[in-house]
C-alpha positions in Angstrom: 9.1 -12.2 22.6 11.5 -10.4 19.8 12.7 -13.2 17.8 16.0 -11.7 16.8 17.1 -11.7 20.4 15.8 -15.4 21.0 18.9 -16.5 19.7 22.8 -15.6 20.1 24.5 -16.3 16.6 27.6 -14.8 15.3 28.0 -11.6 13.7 29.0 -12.9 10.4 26.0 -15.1 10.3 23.7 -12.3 11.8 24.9 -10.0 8.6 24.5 -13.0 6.3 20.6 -13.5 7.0 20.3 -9.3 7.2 21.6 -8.9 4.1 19.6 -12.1 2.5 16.3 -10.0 4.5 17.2 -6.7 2.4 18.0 -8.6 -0.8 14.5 -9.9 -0.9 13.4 -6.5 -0.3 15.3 -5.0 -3.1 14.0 -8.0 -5.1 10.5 -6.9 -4.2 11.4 -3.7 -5.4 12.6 -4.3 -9.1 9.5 -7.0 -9.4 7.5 -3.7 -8.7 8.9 -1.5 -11.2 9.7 -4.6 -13.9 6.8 -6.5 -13.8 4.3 -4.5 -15.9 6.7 -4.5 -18.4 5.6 -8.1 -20.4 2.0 -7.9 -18.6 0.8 -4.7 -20.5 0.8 -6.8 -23.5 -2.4 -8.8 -22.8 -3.5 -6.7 -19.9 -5.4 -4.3 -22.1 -7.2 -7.1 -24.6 -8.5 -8.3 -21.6 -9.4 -5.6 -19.7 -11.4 -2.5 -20.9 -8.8 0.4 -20.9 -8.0 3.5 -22.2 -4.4 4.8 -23.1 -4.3 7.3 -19.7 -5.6 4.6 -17.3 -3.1 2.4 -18.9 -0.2 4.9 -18.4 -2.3 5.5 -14.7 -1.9 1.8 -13.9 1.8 2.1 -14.8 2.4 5.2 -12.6 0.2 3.9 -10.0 2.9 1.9 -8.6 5.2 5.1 -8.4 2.7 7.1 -7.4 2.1 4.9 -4.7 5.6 4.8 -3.9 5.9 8.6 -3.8 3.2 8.7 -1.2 4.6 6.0 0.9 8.1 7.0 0.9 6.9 11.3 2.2 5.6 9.0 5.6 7.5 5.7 5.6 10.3 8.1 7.0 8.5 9.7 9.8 6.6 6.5 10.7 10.2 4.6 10.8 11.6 7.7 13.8 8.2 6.7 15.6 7.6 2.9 15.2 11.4 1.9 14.1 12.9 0.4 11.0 11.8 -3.1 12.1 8.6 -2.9 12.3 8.1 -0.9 9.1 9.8 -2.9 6.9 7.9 -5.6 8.3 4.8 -3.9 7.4 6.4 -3.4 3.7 6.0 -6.6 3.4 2.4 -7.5 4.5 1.5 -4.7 1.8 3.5 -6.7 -0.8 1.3 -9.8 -0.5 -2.0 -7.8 -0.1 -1.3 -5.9 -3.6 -0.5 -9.1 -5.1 -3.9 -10.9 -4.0 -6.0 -7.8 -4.8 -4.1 -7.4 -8.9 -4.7 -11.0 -9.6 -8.5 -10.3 -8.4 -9.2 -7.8 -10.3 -11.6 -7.5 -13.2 -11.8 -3.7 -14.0 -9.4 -0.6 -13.8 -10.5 0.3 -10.4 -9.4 -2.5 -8.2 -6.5 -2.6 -10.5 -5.2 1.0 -9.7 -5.7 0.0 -6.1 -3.9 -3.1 -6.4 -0.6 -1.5 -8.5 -1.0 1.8 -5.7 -0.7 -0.6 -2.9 2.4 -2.5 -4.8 3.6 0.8 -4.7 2.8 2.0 -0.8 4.7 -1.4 -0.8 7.9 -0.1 -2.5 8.4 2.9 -1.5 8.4 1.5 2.4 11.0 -0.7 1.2 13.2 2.2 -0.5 13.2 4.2 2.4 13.5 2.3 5.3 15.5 -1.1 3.5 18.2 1.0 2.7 18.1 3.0 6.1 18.2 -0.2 7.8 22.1 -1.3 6.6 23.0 1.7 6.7 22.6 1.9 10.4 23.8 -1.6 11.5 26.6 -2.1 8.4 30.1 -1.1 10.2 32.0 1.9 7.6 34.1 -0.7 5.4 31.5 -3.3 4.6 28.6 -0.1 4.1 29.0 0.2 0.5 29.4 -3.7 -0.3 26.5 -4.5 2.0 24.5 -1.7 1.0 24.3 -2.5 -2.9 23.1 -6.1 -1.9 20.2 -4.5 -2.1 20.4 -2.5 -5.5 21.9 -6.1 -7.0 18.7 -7.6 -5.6 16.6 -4.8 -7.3 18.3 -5.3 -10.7 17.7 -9.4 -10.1 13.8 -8.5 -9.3 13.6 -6.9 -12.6 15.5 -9.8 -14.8 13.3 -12.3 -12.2 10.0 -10.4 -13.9 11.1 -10.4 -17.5 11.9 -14.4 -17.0 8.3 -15.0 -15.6 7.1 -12.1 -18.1 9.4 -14.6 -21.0 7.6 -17.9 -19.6 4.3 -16.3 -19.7 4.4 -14.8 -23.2 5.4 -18.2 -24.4 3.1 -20.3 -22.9 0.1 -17.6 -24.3 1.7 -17.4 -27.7 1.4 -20.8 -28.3 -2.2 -21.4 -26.6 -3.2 -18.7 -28.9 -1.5 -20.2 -31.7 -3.9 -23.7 -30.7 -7.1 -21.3 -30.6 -6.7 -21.6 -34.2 -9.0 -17.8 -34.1 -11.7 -19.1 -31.2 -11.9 -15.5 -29.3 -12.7 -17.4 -25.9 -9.7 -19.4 -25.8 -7.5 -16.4 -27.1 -9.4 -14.0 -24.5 -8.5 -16.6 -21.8 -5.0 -17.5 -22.5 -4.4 -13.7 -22.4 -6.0 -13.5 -19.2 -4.3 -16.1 -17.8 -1.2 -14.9 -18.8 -1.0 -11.4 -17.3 -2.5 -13.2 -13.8 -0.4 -15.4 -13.4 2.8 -13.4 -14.0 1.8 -11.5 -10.9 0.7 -14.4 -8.8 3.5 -16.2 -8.9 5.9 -13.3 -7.7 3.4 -13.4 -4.2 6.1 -16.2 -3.0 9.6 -14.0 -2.5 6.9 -11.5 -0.6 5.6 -14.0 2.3 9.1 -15.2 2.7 10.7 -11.4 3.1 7.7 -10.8 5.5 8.6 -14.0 7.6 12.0 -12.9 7.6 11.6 -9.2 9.1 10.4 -10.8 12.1 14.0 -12.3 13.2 15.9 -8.6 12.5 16.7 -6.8 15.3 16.1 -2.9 15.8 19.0 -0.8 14.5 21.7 0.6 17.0 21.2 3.9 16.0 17.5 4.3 16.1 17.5 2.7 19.6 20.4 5.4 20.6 17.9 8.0 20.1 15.2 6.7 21.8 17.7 6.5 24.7 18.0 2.8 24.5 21.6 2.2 25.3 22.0 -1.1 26.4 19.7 -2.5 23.4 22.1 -0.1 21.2 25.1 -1.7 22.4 23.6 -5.3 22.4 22.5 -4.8 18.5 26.3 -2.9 18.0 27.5 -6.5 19.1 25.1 -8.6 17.2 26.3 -6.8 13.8 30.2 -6.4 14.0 33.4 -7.4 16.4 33.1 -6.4 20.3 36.1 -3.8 19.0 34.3 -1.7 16.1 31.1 -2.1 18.4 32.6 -0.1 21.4 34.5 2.4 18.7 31.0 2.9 17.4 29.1 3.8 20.1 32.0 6.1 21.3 31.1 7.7 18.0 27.1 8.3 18.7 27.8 9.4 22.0 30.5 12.2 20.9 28.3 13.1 18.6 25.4 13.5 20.4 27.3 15.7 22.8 28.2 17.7 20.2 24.5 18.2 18.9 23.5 18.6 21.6 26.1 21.8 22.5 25.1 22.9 19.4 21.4 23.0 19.7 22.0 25.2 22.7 23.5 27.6 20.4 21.9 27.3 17.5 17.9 26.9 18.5 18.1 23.7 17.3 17.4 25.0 13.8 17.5 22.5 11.2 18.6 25.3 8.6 22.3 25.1 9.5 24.6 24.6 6.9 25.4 20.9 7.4 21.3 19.9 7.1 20.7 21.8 4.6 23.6 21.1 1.9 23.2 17.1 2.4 19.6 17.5 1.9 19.8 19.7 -1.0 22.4 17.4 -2.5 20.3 14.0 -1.9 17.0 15.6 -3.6 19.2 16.6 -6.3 20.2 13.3 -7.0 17.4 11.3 -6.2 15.3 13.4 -8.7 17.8 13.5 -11.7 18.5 9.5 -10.6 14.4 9.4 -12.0 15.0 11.8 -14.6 17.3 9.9 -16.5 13.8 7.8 -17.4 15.0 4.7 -15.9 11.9 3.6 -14.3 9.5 4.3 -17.9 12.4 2.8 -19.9 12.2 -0.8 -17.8 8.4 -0.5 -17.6 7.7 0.4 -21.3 10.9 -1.9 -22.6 8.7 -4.2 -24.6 6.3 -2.1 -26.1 9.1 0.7 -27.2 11.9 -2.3 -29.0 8.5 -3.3 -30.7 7.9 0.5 -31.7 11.5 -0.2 -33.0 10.3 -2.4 -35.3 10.8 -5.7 -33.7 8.7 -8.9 -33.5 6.6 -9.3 -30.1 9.2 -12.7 -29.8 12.6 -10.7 -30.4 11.5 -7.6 -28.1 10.9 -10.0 -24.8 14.9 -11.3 -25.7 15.9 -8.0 -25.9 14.1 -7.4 -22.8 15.3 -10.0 -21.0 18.7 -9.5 -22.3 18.8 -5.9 -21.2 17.6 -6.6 -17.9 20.4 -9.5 -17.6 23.0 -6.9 -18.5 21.7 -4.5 -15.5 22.0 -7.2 -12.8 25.8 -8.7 -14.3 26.7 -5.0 -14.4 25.0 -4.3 -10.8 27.9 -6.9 -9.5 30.6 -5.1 -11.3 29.8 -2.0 -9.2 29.4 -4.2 -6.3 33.0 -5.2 -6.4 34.7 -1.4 -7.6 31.9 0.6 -4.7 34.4 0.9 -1.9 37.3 0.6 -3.8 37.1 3.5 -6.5 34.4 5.2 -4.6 30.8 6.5 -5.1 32.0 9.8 -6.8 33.6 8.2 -9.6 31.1 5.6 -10.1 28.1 7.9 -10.6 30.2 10.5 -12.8 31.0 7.5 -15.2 27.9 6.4 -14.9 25.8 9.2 -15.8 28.6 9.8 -18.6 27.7 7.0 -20.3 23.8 7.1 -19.6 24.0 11.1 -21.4 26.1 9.3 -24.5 23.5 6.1 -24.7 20.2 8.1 -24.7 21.7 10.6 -27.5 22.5 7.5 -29.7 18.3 5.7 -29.0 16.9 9.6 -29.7 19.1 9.3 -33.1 17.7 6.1 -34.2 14.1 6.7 -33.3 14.6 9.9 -35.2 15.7 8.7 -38.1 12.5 7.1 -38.3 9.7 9.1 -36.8 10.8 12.3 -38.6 8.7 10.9 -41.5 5.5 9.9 -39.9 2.4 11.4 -42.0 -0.2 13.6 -39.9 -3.4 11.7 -42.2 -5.8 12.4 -39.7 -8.7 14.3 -42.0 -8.1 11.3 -44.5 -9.1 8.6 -42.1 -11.7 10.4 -40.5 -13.9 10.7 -43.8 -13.5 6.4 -43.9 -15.9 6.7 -40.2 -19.5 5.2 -41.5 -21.8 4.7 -38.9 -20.0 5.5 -35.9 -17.3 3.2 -36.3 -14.1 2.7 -38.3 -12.8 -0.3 -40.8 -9.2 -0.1 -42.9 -7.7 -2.2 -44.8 -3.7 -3.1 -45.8 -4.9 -1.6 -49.0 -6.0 1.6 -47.6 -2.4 2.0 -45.7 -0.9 1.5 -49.5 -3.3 4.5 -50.8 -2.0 7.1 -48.1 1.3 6.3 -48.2 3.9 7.6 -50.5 6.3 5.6 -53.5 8.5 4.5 -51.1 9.1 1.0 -50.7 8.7 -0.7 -47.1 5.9 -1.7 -44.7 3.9 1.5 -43.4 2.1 1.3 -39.7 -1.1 3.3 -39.2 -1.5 4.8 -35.3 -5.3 5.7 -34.6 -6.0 7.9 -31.6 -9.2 7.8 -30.8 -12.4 8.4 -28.5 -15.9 7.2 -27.7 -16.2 10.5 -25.1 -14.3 8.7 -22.6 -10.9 8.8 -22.6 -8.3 8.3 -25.4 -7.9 5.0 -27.0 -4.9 4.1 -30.0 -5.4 1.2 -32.3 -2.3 0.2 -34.8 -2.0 -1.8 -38.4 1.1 -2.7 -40.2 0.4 -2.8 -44.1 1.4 -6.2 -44.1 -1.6 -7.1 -41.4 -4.2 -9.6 -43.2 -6.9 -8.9 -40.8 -8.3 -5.2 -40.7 -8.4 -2.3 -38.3 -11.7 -2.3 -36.8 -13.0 0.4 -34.1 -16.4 -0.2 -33.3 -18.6 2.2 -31.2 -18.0 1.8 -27.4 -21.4 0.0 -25.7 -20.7 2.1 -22.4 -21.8 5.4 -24.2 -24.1 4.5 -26.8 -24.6 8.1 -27.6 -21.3 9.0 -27.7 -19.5 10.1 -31.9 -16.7 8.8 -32.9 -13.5 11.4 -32.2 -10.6 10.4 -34.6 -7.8 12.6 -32.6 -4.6 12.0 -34.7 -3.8 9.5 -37.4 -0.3 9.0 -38.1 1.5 7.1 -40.8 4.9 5.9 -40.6 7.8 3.9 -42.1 8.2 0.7 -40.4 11.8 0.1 -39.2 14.4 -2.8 -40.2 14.1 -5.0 -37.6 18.2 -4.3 -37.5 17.1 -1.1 -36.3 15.5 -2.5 -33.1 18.8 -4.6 -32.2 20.7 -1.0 -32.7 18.1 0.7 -30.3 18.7 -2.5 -28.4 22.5 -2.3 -28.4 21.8 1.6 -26.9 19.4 0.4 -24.1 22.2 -2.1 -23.1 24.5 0.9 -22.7 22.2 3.1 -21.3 21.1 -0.1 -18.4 24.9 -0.9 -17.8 26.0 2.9 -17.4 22.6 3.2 -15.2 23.9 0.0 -13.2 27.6 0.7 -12.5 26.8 4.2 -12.1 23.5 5.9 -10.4 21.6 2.2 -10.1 24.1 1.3 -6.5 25.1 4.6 -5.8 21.7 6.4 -5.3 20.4 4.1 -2.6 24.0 4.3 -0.5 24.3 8.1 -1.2 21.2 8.9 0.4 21.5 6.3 3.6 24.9 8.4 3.9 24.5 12.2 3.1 21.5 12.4 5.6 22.7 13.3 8.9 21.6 10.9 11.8 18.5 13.9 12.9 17.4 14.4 9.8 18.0 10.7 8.5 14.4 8.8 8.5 12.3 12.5 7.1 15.2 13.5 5.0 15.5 10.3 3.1 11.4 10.1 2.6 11.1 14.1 1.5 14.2 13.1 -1.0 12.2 9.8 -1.8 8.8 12.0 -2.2 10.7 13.8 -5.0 12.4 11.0 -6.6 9.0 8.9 -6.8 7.1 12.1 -7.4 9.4 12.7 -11.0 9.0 9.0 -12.0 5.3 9.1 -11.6 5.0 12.2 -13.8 7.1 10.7 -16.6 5.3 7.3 -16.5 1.9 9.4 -16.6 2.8 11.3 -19.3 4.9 8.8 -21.4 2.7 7.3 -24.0 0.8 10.0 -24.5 3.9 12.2 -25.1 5.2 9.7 -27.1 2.1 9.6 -29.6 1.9 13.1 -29.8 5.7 13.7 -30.9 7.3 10.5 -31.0 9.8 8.6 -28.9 13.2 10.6 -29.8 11.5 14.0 -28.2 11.2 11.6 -24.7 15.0 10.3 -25.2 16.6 14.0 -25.7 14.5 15.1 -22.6 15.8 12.4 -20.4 19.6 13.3 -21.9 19.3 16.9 -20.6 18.2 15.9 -17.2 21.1 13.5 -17.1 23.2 16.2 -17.8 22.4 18.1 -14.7 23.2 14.9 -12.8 26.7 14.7 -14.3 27.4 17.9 -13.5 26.4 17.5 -9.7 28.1 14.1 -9.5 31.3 15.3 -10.8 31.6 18.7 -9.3 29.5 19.0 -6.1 29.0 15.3 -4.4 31.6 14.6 -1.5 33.6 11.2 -1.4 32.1 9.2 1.4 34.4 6.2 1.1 35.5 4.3 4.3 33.7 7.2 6.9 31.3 5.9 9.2 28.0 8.1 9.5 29.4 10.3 11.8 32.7 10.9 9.9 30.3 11.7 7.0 28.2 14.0 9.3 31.0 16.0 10.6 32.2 16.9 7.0 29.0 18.9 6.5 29.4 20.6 9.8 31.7 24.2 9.2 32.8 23.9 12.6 34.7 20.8 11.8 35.7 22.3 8.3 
């Protein structure tokens, strides 16, 4: 027995616990993307890993959703949207059970790839799934429920990423130096910052039973009287009937012109739509959105800020993207998603020019003392001292940090020091390859930054998040739900997905190594010129979609309505 049809409630209520169902799963979403953020500080002292399977088990989750969202699509036209984002959920609470579990970079990858199988389910057919049952003038409002969730996801991970930081720095701070009880608060802390986001899952999961199939999907499968009995569910007997007036006109029409056309999925108002959502969706990555929120932590501590400050800067980032996400909320369907991601993406060019600046003024002087510090390796291993730091660098005045990149023939590994470090930079020989030399790879030296410098970088992150949130961060999901015509709406949105997902994994996989090859300003400028390209498609090719239902929007594609 279908649970949503057990029970006749009112429209408004029905909507209510819809919206609530896709809120969780945009707040499974942004825990996906935000939780690594505060657990790759004691994930890798407790867990053997090198710096690519660390960038790996930050990609994985991408990665995972790029696979997920090519099929979720196709699998959503055969099964429906129900039962898919029912199984979104299921793999929500299996990735979290097999993470916590996990005691080597294996089962790890497999755990963050099915957290990511998980998301990108939820990105495709979440969004999908309101935009098929929301009537035209609550679309946009109802829609970005879900990107407002997202952004809450990620502040709800840097909260539980705050309270588990705390609670380790201070059992480490009672170790008083015992390496068991350091090496288990660590351990503890990275666990239990993904166990205890395992709850919002099961209840999302629960929930996705009681939804009922979309109108739309059940239209096409010829399902009329379900159609018009979910129509009625969502909105007033009045838009219901207008509605399905709609999807039958228009299937008439489709159907004329597949007669004439072959059915060809080439015709103008497929193919410009399509073109115009994969556009977005990978420039919507490109602007480095996903690595910034990941990495957030580790780069305001780059900045020169204490491990304390960067998780308030963190979290007070990540507060600024959900307050701004309601902002957009409010002004979606009254100034429009064309205005919204042109402003947006305006402000997300000027806010990554003004980090790359910063991180330049700094990084521009990093010594290349790589020959120097690979004469101090005696005996296959590597020991420096504060003092050492003050030998290499120059007169000027200022605490230096030392990077190491290194190897023990398996994959590269970075160690740092700040000069003003009491305990010494050790890199001892690796006891998986006995055999194996000692590869010093780089060596840098650098000045390390005012810590005012961090809270600048800081101040430019908060622009960059609130541009990203009134702008591209609501409008991406709703634009794609709404460009795709109804045929091509499940596969288009996953093929777009597969790009978006595909660009975010490539930029997560090659981030830290990038960055401690050339620095972090050369990743900043990179991301600018992308976002560039999505200003200019948002301001001068992207149709207003305001107030049309998905058949209005449809039609405007079509040259025979033009």
């Amino acid at each position: 027995m279908n649970p949503a049809s057990s029970v006749r409630v009112s429209p408004v209520f029905y909507n209510r616990f819809l919206l609530c169902i896709a809120g969780l799963g945009g707040l499974l979403y942004g825990i996906d993307i935000g939780i690594i953020s505060a657990a790759l500080l004691y994930l890798g002292k407790t867990v053997d890993l090198t710096v690519s399977q660390t960038s790996a088990i930050v990609a994985a989750v991408l990665g995972g959703s790029m696979l997920s969202s090519l099929i979720a699509g196709f699998f959503a036209d055969w099964f429906g949207r129900k039962k898919m984002v029912i199984l979104s959920g299921l793999l929500f609470v299996s990735s979290v059970g097999l993470i916590v579990l996990s005691h080597g970079f294996v089962p790890l990858l497999l755990g963050r790839l099915l957290q990511g199988f998980s998301g990108g389910v939820i990105a495709v057919v979440v969004p999908l799934y309101l935009a098929e049952c929301l009537s035209a003038n609550t679309r946009g409002r109802g829609s970005a429920v879900f990107q407002f969730m997202l952004t809450f996801g990620i502040v709800a991970a840097a909260f539980t990423g705050w309270y588990y930081i705390h609670q380790a720095e201070a059992a480490i701070r009672l170790a008083a130096n015992d390496p068991v009880l350091i090496r288990a608060a660590e351990d503890h802390a990275w666990r239990g910052m993904f166990l205890s986001v395992i709850y919002p899952g099961i209840i999302f999961f629960v929930g996705a039973f009681f939804l009922s199939e979309t109108p739309r999907w059940l239209f096409r499968q010829g399902r009329i009287e379900e159609a018009n009995a979910a129509l009625r569910r969502a909105s007033s007997e009045e838009e219901s009937q207008r509605e399905m007036r709609e999807m039958q006109e228009l299937a008439l029409e489709n159907k004329q012109q597949s007669a004439t056309h072959t059915g060809s999925l080439l015709q103008r108002k497929y193919v410009v739509p399509f073109a115009l959502a994969c556009v977005i969706l990978a420039c919507n990555q490109a602007t480095g959105i996903n690595s910034i929120l990941s990495y957030l932590i580790v780069i305001l501590k780059q900045a020169g800020m204490s491990a304390t400050h960067a998780a308030q800067g963190d979290l007070a980032v990540k507060l600024l993207n959900c307050a701004m996400t309601i902002v957009a909320i409010a002004l979606i369907d009254k100034k429009g998603r064309k205005f919204l991601l042109t402003l947006g993406t305006g402000g997300i060019v000027l806010a990554l020019l003004v980090i790359a600046f910063f991180f330049y003024g700094f990084e521009s002087h990093r010594l290349d003392i790589t020959n120097q510090v690979q004469r101090q390796v005696q005996r296959n291993g590597l020991k420096l001292s504060s003092s050492d730091i003050t030998t290499w660098s120059s007169q000027e005045s200022g605490a230096k940090a030392l990077t190491v990149l290194y190897s023990y023939g398996a994959g590269d590994k970075m160690a740092t020091m700040v000069s003003t470090d009491t305990e010494p930079l050790s890199i001892a020989p690796d006891a998986r390859f006995p055999t194996q030399h000692l590869n010093i790879k780089r060596a840098f030296l650098s000045n390390v930054p005012a810590e005012r410098t961090g809270w600048f970088i800081t101040f430019g992150l908060a622009l960059f998040i609130a541009s990203f949130s009134i702008g591209p961060g609501v409008v991406v999901w709703l634009t794609l739900s709404e460009l795709m015509p109804t045929r091509i709406r499940s596969a288009g949105m996953g093929i777009a997905l597969l790009l978006n997902q595909g660009v975010s994994t490539l930029i997560a996989g090659v981030f830290l190594p990038l960055v401690s090859t050339y620095g972090y300003y050369l990743m900043f400028l990179v991301w600018a010129a992308c976002t560039v390209v999505y200003f200019i498609t948002a301001a001068f090719f992207l149709p207003e979609t305001k107030g049309k239902t998905l058949e209005e929007i449809e039609r405007q594609f079509d040259p025979a309505h033009g």
